[in-house]
Structures are given as C-alpha cells and as structure tokens.
Backbone as ProteinMPNN parsed JSONL, in Angstrom:
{"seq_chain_A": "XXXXXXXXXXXXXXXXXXXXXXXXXXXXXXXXXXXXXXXXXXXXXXXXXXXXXXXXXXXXXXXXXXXXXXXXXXXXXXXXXXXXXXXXXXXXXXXXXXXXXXXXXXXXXXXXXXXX", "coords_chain_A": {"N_chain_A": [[38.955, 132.623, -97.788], [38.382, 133.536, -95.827], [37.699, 131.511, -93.754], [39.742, 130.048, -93.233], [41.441, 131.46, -91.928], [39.82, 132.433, -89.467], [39.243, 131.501, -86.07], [37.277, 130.439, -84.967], [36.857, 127.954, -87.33], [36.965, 124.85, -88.443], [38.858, 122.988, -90.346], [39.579, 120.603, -92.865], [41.901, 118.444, -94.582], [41.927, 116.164, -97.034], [44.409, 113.333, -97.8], [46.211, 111.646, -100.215], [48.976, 109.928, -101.183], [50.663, 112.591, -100.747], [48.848, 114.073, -102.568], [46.647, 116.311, -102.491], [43.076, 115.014, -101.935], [40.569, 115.534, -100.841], [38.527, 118.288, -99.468], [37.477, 120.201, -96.455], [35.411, 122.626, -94.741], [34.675, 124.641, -92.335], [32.602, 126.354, -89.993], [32.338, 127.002, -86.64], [29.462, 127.779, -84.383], [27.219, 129.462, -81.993], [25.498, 126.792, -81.593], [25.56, 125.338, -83.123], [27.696, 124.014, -86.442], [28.991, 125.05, -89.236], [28.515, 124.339, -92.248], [30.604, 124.903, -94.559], [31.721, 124.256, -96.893], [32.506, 121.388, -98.585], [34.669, 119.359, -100.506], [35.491, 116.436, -102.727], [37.852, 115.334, -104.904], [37.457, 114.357, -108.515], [37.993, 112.058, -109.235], [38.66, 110.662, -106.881], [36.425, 109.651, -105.679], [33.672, 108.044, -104.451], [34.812, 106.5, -102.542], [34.4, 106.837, -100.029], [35.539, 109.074, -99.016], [34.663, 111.553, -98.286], [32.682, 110.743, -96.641], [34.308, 109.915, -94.234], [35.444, 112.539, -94.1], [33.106, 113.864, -93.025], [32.279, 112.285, -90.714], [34.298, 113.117, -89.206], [34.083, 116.241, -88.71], [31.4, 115.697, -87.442], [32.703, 114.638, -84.798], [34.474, 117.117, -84.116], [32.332, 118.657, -83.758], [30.676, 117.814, -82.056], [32.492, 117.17, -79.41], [32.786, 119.913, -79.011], [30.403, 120.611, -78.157], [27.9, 121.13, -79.633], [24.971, 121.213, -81.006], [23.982, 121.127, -83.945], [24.54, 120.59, -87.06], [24.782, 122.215, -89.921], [24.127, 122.825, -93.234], [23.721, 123.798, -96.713], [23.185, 123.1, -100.085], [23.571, 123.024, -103.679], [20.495, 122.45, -105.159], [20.476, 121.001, -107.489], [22.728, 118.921, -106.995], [22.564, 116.125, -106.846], [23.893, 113.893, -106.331], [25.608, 114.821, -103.723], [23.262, 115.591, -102.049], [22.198, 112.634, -101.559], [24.429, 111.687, -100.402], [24.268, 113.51, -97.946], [21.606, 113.236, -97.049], [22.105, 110.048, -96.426], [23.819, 110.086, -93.857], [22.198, 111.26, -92.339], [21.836, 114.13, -92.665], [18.841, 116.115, -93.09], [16.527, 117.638, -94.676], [15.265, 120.917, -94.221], [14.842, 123.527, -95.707], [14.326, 125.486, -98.318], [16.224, 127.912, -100.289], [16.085, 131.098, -102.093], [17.016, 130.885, -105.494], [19.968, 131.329, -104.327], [22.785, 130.896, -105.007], [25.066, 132.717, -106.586], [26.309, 132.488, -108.919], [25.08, 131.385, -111.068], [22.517, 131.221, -110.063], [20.822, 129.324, -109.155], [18.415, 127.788, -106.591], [19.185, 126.687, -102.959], [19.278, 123.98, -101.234], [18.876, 123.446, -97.879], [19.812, 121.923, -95.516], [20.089, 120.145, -92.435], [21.719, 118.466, -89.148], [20.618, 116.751, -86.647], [22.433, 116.0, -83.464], [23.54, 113.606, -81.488], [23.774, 113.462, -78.555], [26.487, 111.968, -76.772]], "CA_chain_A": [[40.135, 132.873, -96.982], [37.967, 133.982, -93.907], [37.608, 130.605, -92.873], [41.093, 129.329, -93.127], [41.937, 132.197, -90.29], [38.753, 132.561, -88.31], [39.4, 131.243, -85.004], [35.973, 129.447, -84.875], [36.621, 127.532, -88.299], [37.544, 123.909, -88.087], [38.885, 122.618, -91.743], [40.628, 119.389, -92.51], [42.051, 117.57, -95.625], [42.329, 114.508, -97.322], [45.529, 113.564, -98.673], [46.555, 111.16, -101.021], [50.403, 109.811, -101.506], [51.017, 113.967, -101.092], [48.013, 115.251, -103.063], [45.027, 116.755, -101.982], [41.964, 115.097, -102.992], [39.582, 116.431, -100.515], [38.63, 118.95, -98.335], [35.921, 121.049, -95.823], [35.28, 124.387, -94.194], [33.535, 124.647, -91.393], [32.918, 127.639, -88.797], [31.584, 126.507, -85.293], [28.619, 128.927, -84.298], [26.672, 129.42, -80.826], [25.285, 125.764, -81.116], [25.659, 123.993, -84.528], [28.478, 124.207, -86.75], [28.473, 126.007, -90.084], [29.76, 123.136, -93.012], [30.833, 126.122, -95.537], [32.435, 123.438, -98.348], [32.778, 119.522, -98.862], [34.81, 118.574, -102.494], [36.786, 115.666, -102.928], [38.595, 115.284, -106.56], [36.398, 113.067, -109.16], [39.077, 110.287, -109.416], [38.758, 110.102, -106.124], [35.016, 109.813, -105.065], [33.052, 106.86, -104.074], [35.513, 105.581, -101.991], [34.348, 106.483, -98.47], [36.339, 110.059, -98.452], [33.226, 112.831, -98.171], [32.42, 110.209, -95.471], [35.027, 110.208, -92.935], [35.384, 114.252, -93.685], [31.797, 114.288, -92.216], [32.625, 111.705, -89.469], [35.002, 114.044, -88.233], [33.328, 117.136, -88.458], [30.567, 115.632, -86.147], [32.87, 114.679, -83.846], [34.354, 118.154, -83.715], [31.017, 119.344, -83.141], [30.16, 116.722, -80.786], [33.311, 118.158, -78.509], [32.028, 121.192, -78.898], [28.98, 120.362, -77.479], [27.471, 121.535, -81.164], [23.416, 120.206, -81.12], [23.628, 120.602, -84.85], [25.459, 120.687, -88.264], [23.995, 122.161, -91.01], [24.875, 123.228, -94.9], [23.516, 124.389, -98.201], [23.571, 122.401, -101.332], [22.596, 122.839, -104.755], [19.494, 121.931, -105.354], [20.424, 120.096, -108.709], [23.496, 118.451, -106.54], [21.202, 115.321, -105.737], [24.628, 113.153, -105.401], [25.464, 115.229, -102.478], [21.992, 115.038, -101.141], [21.821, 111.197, -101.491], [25.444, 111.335, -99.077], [23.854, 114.449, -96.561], [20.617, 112.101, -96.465], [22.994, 108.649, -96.014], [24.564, 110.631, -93.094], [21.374, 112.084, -90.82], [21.155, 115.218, -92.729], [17.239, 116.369, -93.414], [15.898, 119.06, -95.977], [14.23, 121.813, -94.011], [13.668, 124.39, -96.637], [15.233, 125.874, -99.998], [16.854, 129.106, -100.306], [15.679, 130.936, -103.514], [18.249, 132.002, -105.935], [20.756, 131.247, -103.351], [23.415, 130.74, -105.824], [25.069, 133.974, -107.267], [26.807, 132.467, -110.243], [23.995, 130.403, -111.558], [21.297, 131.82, -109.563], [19.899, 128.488, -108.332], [18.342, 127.29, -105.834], [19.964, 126.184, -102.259], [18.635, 123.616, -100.431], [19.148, 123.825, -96.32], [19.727, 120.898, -94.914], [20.261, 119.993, -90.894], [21.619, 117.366, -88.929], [20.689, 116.626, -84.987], [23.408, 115.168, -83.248], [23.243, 112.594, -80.588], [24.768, 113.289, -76.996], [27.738, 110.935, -76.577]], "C_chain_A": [[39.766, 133.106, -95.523], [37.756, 132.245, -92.842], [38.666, 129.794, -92.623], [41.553, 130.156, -91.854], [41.173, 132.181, -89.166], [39.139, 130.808, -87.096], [38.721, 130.131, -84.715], [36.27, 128.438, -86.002], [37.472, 125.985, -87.987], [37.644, 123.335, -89.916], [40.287, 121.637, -91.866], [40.453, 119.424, -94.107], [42.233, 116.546, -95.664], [43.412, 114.558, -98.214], [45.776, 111.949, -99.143], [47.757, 110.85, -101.71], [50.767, 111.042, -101.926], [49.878, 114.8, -101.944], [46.774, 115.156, -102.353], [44.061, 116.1, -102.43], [40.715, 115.054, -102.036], [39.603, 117.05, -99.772], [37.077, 119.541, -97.398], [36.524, 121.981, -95.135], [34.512, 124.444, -93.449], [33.903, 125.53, -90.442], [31.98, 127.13, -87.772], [30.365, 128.169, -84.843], [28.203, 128.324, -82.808], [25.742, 127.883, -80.622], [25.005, 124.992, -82.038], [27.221, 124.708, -85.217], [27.783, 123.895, -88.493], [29.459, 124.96, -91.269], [29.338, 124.476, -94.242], [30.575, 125.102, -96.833], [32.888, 122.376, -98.13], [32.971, 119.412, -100.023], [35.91, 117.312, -101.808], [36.896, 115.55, -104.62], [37.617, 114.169, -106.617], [37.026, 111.881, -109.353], [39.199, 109.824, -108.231], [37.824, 109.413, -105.301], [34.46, 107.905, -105.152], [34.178, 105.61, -103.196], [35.8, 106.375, -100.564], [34.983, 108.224, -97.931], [35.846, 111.143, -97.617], [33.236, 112.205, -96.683], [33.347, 110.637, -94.229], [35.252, 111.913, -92.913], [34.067, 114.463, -92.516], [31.973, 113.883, -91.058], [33.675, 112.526, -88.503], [34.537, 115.371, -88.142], [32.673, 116.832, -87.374], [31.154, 115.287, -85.225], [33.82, 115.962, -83.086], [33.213, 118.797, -82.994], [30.374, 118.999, -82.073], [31.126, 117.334, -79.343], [32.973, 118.976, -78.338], [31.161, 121.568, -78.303], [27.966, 121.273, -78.522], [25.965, 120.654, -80.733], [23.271, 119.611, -82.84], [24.691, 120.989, -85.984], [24.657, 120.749, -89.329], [24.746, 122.912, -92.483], [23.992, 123.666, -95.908], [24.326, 123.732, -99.425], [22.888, 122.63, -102.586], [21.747, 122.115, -105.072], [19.314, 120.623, -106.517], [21.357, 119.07, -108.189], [22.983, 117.052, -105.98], [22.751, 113.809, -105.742], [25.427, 113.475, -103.799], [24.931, 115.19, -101.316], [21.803, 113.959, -100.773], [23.255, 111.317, -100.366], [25.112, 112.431, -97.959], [22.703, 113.547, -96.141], [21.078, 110.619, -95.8], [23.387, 109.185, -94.274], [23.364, 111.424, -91.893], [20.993, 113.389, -91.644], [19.706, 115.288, -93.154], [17.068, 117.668, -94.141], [15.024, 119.699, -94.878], [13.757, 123.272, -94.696], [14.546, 124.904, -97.794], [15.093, 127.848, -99.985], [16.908, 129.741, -101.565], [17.211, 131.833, -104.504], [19.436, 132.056, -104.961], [22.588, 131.648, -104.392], [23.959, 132.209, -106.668], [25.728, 133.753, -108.751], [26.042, 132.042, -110.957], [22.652, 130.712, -111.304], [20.133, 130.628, -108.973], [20.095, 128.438, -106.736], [18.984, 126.903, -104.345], [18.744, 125.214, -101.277], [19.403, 123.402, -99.019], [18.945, 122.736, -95.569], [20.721, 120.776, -93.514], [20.415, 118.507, -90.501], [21.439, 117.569, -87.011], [21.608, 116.023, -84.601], [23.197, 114.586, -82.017], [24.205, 112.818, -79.918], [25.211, 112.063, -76.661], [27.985, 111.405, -75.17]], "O_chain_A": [[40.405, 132.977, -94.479], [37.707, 132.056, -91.626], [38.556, 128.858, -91.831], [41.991, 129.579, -90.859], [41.628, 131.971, -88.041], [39.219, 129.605, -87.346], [39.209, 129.072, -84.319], [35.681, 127.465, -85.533], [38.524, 126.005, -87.349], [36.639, 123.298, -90.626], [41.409, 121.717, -91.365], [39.582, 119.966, -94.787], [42.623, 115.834, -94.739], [43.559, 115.376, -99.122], [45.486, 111.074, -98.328], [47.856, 111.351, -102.83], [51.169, 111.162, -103.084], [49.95, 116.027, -102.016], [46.135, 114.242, -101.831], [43.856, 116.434, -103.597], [39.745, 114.471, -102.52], [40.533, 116.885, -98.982], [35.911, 119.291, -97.704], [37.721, 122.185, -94.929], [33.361, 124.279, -93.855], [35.047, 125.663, -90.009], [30.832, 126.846, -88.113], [30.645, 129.346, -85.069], [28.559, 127.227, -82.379], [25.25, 127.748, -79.502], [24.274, 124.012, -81.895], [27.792, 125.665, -84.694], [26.874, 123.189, -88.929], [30.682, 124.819, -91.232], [28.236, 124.852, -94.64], [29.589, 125.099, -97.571], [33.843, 122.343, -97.354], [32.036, 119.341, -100.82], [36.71, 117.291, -100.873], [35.939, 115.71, -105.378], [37.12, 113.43, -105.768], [36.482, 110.81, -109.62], [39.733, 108.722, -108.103], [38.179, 108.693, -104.368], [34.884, 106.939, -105.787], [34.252, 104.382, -103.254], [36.902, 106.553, -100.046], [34.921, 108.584, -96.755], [36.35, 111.581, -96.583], [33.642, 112.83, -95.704], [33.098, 111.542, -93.433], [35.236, 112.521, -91.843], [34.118, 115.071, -91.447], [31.913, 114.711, -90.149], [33.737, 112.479, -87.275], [34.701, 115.687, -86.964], [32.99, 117.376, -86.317], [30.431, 115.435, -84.24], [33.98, 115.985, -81.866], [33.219, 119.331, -81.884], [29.674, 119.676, -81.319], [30.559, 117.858, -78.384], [32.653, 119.105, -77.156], [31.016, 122.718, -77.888], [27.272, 122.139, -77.989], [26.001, 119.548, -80.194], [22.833, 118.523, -83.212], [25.648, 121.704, -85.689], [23.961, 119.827, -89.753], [25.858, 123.44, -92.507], [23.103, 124.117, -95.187], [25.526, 123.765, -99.7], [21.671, 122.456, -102.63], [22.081, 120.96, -105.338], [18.504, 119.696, -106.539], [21.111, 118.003, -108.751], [22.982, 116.853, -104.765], [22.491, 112.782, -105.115], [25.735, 112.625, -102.964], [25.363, 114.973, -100.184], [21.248, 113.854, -99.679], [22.924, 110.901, -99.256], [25.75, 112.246, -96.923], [22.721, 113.082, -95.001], [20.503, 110.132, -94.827], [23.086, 108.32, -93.451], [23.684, 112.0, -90.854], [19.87, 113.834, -91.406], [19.359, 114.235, -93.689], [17.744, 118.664, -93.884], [14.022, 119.057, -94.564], [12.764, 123.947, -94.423], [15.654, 124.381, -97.912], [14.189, 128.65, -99.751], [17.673, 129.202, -102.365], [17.961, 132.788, -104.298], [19.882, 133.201, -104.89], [23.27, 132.66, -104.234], [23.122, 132.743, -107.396], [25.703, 134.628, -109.616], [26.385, 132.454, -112.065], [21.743, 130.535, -112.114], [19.011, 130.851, -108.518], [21.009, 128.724, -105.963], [20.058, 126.558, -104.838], [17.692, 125.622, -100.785], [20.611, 123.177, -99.099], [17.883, 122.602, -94.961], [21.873, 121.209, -93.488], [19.798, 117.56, -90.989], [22.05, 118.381, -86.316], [21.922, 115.179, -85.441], [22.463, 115.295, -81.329], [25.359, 112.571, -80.269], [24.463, 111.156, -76.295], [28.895, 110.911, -74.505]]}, "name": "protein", "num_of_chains": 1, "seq": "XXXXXXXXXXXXXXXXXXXXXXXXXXXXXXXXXXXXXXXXXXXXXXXXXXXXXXXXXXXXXXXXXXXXXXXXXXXXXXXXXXXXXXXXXXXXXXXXXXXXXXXXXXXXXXXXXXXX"}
C-alpha cells in the first residue's frame, strides 16, 4: 500500500478489454529507481506485456535523470531472469534468505541506463 501513495512511487497497469492483466511498483530513489513488483496474469504472458511495463519504467527513470534501475528476483524465477537479462539487467549478487515466506534466495540484479 506504501507504494501506491508514496509520492516517489511510479506504478502503471496493463489493461485488457477492462481487466487487469499486469502490473509494477516502483519507488524513484536518489539516482536509480526501486522496481518493487512486475506480474502479468498467466493467460496473458509471452506476449510482449512485462516488456513494455519495463520500457516505460526506463523511460520514467530516464526523465528522472535515474542512472539506474534495479530489482530482486527469486532466485528459482529463471523466467524472469531470462526477461531482466533480455532487457540490460545484470546479476550483481544474491541476497541470502531474502525471501520471508519461503526463505529463498534473492538475486539483485541492475540495469545502467543510457543518457538520451
């Protein structure tokens, strides 16, 4: 809920003849921006959606004058990873036990962004 009010938080949907089928969470910080949460619905996936969420994120961030965009993904999440890797992001280190329901893993992945 804190990021639906926070001031800093930039969060868009995808909609679908009236339904939701994806969304993100993102809080802008002192010089990257903070991607909380990326789902889109499973009936809806592989068709480009994750994508343009991200494409607009970075160009929030890009306005912003943001250097970077980074996130936290489950470690076991490796279709995620294969679209944060498609997209510029990079693995710089794993977060142990990150996870409080499950207790895995997080891996910490960063993206540089290119001055437009």
């Amino acid at each position: 809920m804190d990021a639906l009010s926070d001031r800093r938080s930039y969060n868009l949907t995808a909609v679908y003849q009236g339904q939701v089928v994806g969304y993100c969470f993102t809080i802008a910080m002192k010089r990257m921006v903070h991607l909380l949460n990326l789902a889109v619905h499973p009936e809806f996936r592989q068709q480009g959606i994750a994508k343009r969420l991200l494409d607009a994120i970075f160009l929030f961030a890009r306005s912003g004058r943001k250097s970077y965009v980074f996130l936290e993904v489950r470690k076991s999440n490796d279709i995620a990873k294969k679209l944060y890797f498609s997209q510029g992001f990079s693995h710089v280190c794993t977060w142990q036990r990150y996870y409080s329901d499950t207790g895995e893993d997080a891996s910490i992945m960063v993206k540089r962004l290119e001055r437009t």
